[in-house]
C-alpha positions, 0 to 999 in steps of 0.5 A: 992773917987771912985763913983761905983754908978756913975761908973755902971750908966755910963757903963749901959747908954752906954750898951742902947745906943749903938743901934749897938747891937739891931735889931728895927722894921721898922716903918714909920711916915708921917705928913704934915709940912710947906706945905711938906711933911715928912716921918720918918722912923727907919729901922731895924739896927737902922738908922732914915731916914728923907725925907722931899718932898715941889713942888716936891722938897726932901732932904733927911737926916740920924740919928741913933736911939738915945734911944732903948728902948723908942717908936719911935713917943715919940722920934719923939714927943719930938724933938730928931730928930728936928735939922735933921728936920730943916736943911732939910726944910730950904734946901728945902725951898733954892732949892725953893726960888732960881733960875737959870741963865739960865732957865727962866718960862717964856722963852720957849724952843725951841722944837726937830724936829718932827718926820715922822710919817711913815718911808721912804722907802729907 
């Protein structure tokens, strides 16, 4: 038997959700996590950017907003966002951990030539 409850429940969870036809106010939200920092920010077609920054080290990863028509920090607080997040401190925390072949702290590199102070006439 035909469900035309279920079927305009469909259609109008698909009508929110398409986030492609609503314009956002651009918002920002900062926190300090895991010893880094995170920015959070909606811009206005929809799209959540995240950059999460650690000793100078930032990884950068993209969403698209999942429910128009709730806050954008709810969203946030309930963890929508959460798997975005994570993939982005462990990579930070690898670039962190892991080191070069070739360049060593305590290595000293050798430094270019100095130059004259005053040009020469030639």
């Amino acid at each position: 038997m035909f469900d035309i409850k279920s079927f305009f429940k469909r259609e109008v969870e698909k009508k929110l959700i398409d986030v492609d036809d609503y314009i956002f106010m651009p918002e920002r939200i900062q926190m300090e996590l895991s010893d880094g920092l995170l920015n959070c920010v909606l811009n206005s077609d929809g799209r959540v950017d995240i950059f999460y920054t650690k000793h100078g080290i930032t990884e950068v990863g993209s969403a698209s907003r999942k429910h128009p028509f709730t806050a954008f920090e709810t969203e946030l607080y309930h963890g929508v966002y959460d798997d975005v997040i994570a993939d982005l401190i462990k990579e930070v925390d690898k670039v962190i951990e892991g080191s070069s072949k070739y360049f060593r702290r305590n290595k000293v590199l050798p430094s270019p030539a100095s130059l004259p102070s005053k040009p020469s006439n030639i």
